[in-house]
matplotlib code that plots the C-alpha trace (Angstrom):
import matplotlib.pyplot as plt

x = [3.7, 4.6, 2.7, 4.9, 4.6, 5.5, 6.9, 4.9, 3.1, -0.5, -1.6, -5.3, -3.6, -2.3, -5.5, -7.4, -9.5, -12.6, -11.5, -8.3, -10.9, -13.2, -10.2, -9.2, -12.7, -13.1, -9.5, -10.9, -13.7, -12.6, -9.2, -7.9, -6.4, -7.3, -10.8, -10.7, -9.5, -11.9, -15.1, -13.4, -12.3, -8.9, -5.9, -4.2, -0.9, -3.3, -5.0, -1.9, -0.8, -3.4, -3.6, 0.4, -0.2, -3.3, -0.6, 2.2, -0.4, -1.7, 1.9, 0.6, 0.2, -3.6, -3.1, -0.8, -0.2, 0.1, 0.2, -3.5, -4.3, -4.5, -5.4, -6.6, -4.4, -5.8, -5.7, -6.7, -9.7, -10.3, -9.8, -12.5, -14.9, -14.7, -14.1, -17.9, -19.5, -17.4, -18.4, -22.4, -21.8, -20.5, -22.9, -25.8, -24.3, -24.0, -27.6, -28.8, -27.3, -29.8, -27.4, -28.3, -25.4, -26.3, -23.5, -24.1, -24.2, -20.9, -19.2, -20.1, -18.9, -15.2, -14.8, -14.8, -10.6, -9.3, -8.8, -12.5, -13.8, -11.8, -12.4, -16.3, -16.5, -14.3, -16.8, -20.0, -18.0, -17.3, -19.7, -17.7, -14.7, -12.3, -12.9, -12.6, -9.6, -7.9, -8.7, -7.4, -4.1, -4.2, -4.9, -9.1, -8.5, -7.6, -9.9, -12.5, -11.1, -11.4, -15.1, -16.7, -14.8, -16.4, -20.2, -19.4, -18.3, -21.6, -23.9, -25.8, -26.0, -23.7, -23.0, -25.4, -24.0, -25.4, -24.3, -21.3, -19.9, -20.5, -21.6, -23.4, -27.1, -29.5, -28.2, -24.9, -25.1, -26.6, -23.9, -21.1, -22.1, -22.4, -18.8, -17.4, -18.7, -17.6, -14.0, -14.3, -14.7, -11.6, -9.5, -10.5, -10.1, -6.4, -6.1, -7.5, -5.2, -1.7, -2.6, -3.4, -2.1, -0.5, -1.6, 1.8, 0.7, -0.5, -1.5, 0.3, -1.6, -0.3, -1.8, -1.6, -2.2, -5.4, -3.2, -1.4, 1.3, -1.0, 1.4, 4.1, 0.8, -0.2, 3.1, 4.0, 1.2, 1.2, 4.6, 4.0, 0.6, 3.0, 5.8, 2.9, -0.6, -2.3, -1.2, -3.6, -3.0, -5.5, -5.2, -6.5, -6.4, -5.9, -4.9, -1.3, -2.4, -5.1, -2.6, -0.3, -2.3, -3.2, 0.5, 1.3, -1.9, -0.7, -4.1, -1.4, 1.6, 3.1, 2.5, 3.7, 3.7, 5.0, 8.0, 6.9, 9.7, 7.1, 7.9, 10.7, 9.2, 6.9, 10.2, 9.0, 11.1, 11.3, 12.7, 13.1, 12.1, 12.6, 11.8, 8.3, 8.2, 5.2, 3.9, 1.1, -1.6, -4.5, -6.7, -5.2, -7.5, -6.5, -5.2, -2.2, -1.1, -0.1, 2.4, 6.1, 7.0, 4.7, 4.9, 3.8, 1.9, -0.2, -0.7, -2.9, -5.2, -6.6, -9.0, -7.4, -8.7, -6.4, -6.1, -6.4, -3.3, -1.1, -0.7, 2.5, 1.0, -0.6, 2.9, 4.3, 1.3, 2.6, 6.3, 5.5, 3.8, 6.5, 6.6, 3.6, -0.1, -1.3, -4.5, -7.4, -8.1, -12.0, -12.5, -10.2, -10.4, -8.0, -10.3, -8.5, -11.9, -13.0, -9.8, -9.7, -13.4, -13.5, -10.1, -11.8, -14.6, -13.5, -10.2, -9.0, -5.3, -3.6, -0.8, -0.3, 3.2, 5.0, 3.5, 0.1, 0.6, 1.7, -1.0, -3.7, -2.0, -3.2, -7.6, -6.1, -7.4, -4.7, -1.2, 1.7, 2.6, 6.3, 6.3, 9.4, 7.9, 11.0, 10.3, 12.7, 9.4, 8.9, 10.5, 8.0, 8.9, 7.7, 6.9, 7.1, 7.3, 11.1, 10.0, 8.1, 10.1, 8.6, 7.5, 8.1, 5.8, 6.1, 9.4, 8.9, 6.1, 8.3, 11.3, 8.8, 7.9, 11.1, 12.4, 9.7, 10.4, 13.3, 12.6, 10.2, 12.9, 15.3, 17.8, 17.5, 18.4, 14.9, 11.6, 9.3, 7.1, 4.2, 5.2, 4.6, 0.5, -1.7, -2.6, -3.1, 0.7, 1.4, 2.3, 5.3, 5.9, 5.2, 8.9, 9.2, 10.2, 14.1, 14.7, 14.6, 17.5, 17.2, 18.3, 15.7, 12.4, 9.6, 10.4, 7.7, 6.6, 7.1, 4.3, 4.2, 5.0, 2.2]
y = [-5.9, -2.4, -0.4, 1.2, 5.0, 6.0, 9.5, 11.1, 14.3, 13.8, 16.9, 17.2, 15.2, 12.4, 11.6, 8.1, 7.3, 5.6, 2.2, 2.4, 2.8, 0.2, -2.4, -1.6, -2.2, -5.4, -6.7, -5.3, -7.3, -10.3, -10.5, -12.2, -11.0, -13.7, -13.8, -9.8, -10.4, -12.7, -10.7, -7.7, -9.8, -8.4, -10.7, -10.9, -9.4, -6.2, -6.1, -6.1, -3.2, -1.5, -1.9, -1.0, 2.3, 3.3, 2.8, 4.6, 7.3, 7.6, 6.9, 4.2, 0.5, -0.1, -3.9, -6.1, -9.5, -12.9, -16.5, -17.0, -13.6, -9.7, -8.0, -4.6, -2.1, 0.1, 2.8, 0.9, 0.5, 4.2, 4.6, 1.7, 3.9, 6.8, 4.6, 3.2, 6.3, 7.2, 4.5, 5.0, 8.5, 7.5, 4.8, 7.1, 9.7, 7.5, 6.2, 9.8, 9.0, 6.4, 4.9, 2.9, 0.7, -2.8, -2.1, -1.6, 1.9, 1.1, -0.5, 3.0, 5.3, 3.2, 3.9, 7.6, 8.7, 11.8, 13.5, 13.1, 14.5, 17.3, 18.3, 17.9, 20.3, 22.5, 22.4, 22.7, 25.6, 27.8, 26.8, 26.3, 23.7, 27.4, 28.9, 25.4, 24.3, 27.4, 27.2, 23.8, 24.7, 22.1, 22.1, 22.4, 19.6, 17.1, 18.5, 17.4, 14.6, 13.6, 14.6, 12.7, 9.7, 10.2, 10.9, 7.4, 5.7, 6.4, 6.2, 9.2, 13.2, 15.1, 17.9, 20.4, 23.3, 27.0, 30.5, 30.9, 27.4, 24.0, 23.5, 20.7, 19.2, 19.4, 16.3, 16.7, 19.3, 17.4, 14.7, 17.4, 18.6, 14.9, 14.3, 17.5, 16.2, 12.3, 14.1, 16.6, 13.3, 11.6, 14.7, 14.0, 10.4, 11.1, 13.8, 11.4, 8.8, 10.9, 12.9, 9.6, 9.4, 5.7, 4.4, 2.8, -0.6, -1.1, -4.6, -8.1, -11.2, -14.0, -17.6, -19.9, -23.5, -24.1, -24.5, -21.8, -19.8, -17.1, -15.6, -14.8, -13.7, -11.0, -9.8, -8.9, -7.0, -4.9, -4.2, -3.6, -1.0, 0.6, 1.2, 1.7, 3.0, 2.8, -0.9, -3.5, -7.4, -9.9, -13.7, -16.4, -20.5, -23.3, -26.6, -26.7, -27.8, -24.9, -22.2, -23.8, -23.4, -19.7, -18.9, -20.1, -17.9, -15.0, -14.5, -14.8, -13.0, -16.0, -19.0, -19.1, -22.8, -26.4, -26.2, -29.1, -28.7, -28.3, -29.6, -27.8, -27.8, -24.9, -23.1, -22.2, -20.8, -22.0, -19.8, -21.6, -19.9, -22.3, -25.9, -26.6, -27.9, -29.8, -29.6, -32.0, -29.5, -29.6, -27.5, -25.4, -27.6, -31.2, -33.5, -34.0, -30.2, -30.9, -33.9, -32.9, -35.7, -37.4, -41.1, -42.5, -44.6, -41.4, -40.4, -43.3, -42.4, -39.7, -39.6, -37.0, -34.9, -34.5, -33.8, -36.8, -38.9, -37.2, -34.0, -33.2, -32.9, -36.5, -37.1, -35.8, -37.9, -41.7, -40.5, -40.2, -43.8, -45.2, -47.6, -48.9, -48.8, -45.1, -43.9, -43.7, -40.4, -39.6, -36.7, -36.0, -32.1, -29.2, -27.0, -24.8, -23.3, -27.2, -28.4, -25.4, -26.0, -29.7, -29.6, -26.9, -29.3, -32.4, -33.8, -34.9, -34.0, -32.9, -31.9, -28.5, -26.2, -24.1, -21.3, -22.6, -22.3, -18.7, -18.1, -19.5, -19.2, -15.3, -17.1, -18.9, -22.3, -24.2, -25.4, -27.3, -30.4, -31.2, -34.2, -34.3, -34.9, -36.9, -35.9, -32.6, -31.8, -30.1, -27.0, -23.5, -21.5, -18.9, -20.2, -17.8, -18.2, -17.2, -14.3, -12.5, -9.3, -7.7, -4.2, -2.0, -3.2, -6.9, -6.8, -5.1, -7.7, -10.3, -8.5, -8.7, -11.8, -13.4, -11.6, -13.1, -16.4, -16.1, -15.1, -17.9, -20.3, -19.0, -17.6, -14.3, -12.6, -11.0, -13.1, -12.9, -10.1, -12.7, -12.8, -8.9, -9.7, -9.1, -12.9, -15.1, -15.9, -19.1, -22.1, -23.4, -26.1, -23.2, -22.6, -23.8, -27.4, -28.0, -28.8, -33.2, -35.5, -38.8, -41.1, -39.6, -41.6, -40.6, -43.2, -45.3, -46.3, -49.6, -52.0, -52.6, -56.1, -58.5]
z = [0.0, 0.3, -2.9, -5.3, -6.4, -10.3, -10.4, -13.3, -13.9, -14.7, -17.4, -19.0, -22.4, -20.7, -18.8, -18.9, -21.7, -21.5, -22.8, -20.6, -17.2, -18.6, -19.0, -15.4, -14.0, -15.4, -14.8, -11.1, -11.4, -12.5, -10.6, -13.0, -16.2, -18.4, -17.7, -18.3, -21.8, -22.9, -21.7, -23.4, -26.2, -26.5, -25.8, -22.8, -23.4, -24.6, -21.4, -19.5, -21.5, -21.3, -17.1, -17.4, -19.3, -16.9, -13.9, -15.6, -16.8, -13.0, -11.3, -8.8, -8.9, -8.7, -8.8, -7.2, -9.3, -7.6, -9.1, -7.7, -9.3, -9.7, -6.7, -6.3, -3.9, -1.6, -3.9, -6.7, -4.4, -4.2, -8.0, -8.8, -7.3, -9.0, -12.0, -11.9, -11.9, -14.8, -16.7, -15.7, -16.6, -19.9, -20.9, -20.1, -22.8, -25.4, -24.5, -25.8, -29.1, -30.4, -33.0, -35.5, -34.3, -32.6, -29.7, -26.2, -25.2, -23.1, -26.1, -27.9, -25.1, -24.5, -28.7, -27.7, -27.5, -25.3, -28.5, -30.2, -26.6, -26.4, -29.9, -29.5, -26.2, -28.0, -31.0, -28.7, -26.7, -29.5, -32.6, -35.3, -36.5, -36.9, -33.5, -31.7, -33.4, -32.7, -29.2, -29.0, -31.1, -34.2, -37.5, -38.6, -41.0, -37.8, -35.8, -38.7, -39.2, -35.1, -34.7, -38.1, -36.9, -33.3, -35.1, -37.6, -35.0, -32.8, -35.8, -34.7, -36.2, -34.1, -36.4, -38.5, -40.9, -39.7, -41.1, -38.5, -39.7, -38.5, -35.0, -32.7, -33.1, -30.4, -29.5, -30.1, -27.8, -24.7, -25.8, -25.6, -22.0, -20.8, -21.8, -20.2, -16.9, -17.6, -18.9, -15.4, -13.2, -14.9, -13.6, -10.3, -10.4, -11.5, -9.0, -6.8, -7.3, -7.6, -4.0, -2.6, 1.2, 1.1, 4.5, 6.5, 7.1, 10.7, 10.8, 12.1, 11.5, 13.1, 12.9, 16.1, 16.8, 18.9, 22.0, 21.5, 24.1, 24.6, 27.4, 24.9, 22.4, 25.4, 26.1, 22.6, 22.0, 24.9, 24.2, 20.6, 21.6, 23.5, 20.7, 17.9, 19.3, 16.4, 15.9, 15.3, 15.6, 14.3, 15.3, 14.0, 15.4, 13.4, 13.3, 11.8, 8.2, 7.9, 8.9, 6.5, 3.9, 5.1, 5.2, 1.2, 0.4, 2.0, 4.4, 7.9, 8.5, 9.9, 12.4, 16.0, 17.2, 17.3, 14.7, 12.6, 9.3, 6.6, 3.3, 1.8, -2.0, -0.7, 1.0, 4.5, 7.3, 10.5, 13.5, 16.7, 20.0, 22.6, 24.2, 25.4, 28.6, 30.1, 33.8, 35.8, 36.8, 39.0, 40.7, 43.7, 45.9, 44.7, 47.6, 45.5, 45.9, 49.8, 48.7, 48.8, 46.3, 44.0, 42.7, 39.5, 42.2, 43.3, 39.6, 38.7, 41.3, 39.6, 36.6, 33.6, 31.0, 28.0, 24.1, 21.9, 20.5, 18.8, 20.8, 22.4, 25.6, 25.2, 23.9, 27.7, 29.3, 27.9, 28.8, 32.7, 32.4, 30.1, 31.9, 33.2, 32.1, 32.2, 33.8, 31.1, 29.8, 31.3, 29.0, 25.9, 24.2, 23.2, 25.3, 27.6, 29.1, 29.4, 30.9, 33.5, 34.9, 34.9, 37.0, 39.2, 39.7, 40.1, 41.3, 37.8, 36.6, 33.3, 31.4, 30.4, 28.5, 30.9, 28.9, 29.3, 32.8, 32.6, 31.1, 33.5, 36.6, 36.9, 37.1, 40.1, 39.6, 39.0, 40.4, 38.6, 40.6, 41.6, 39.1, 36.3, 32.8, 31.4, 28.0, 26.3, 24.4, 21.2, 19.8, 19.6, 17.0, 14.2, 10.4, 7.6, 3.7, 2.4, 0.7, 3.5, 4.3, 7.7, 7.7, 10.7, 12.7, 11.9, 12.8, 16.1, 16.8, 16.6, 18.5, 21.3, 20.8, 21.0, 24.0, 25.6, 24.2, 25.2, 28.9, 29.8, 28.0, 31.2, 29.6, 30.9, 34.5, 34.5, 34.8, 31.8, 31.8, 32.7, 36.1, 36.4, 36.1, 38.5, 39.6, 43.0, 44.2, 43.2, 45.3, 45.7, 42.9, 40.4, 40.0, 35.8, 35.4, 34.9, 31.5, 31.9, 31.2, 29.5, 32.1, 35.1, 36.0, 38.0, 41.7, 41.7, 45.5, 46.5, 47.6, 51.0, 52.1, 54.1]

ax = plt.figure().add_subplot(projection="3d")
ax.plot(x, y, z, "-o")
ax.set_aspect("equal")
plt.show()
């Protein structure tokens, strides 16, 4: 989400108290608002207001709230730095004091308000109540007021009479100077946080299925690098369940895979891309590679390695030997790296996507037989929650990716921009597979007669 900005004007009254940062670092904390209120025993609808009057104070969001919790933003990040130290600063201070009072020196130091600070420098500054009220333009009588609240409220001597008037103790003194620098550091946390240079968001992060169309994955980022240079993409494989679940929290961007309509009660989008389309492959050496037309005969020769049941490309597999018994599977894995060496050594076969085979056609290992899969496969396509609104670079990742999509589908002039790699020239049967009809069957060779 992109982080709001609160026009304001930040000026030395309207700065953070100590209680208001101490709310905001355990809220931080805690990320969660709930179990803020109950270490700070306040209630929750205080906490919030107080976190809602830091950020209107400050004029930027320093959390952003979610149904799993309250997150901090990247410049409630930077704040929540400077905000510790304050806090350390502060709780050393009011360690000097030794009050009678059985608080925590931190509990004593968030009591302190803006106005009992400034009044107490201005005291230490210019001995006496007069000259220090003057200088901060109010009445002696609420200055008065403001510092024996402050010196109650510690349960320490701050103040001692003298012949110019009324002025700080020893340790009132120490105390004094120890506050100007905690009340110096909340300046620059607020000037911090109001000059803050809001980073444009530079990231995409996609989740794919663990065989995923890396070809289209490739393309779109070089094409993306080359519109945003300082672009970075982060992917992450999954099965389809565990990106689901990454998705509805938020940690992915969106899924590019199978389309596989997801229950609707947690109001996913799916965006179609195109149909998959499913190839035999096997090595460039394999016998099978020098036959100009392939039976189903010639198929159950061969040993295979393929993904378990339940796969679309085991799916493509039992359509070719609809209808007779299929070859057993030798070796069964998702591995891409597995499939490619055990068909380099050994003359096994497979199935692979049309954009699998884009993909590892450029290591030169393997060749797509002339065999029709009579199967219209699944549909690839791009999940995202409802709500998700692209930024610029989101959206110009997935322009990319869908021109490509929709290049290797064959519905443009121009051949996808896979075919402009640097690879070993394909053979022959590497054109893509027509798209199957119903009705068509792999010719089965006929037994010869005795």
């Amino acid at each position: 989400m992109a982080m709001r900005r609160i026009e304001t004007t930040v000026s030395e009254k309207d700065l953070p108290s100590i209680w208001q940062l101490r709310v905001f670092e355990t809220v931080a904390r805690h990320e969660n608002v709930t179990q803020a209120s109950q270490e700070l025993l306040r209630s929750q609808p205080a906490t919030t207001s107080c976190v809602a009057a830091l950020e209107g104070m400050l004029g930027v969001a320093l959390f952003e709230r979610s149904p799993t919790g309250t997150y901090l933003t990247p410049v409630g990040v930077a704040a929540l730095v400077r905000t510790r130290k304050i806090l350390q600063f502060a709780e050393e201070a009011a360690q000097l004091m030794g009050s009678t009072r059985k608080v925590s020196p931190l509990a004593l130091a968030s009591g302190i308000t803006r106005t009992q600070m400034r009044c107490l420098i201005a005291i230490e500054e210019c001995g006496s109540f007069r000259a220090a009220a003057r200088m901060l333009g109010i009445t002696e009588a609420s200055l008065q007021r403001a510092a024996r609240t402050l010196e109650q409220n510690l349960g320490g001597q701050l103040y001692r009479h003298t012949s110019a008037g009324i002025n700080t103790t020893e340790v009132g003194s120490e105390f004094a100077r120890r506050l100007k620098l905690v009340s110096s550091q909340i300046a620059a946390l607020a000037e911090t946080v109001t000059t803050y240079e809001f980073p444009k968001e530079r990231t995409v992060t996609l989740g794919v299925l663990l065989l995923d169309p890396t070809i289209l994955i490739v393309n779109a980022i070089r094409s993306l690098s080359a519109q945003f240079p300082d672009a970075r993409v982060v992917v992450l494989s999954g099965t389809y369940e565990t990106l689901l679940n990454k998705l509805l929290r938020g940690e992915i961007d969106f899924m590019l895979g199978l389309l596989k309509q997801p229950g609707k009660a947690f109001d996913f989008v799916e965006q179609p891309l195109y149909h998959e389309r499913y190839c035999v492959v096997a090595s460039r050496e394999h016998p099978l590679t020098r036959k100009n037309a392939i039976s189903v005969d010639d198929l159950t020769c061969y040993q295979w390695v393929l993904p378990p049941k339940g796969s679309p490309r085991r799916e493509a597999y039992e359509h070719i030997f609809a209808e007779t018994t299929p070859p057993p599977a030798s070796i069964e894995t998702y591995s891409l790296s597995t499939i490619r060496i055990t068909l380099y050594d050994a003359e096994m076969l497979t199935v692979l996507s049309w954009t699998e085979v884009l993909s590892e056609r450029r290591f030169g290992f393997i060749a797509p037989l002339p065999v029709e899969v009579p199967w219209d496969g699944p549909i690839v396509g791009v999940t995202t929650k409802r709500d998700w609104r692209p930024n610029d670079v989101q959206a110009a990742f997935l322009h990319h990716l869908k021109r490509n999509a929709t290049a290797i589908a064959g519905d443009l002039m121009a051949e996808p921009e896979a075919l402009a790699l640097d690879a070993p020239e394909p053979p022959a049967a590497v054109a893509p597979p027509a798209k199957p009809r119903r009705q068509s069957k792999i010719p089965r060779r006929k037994a010869a007669r005795t």
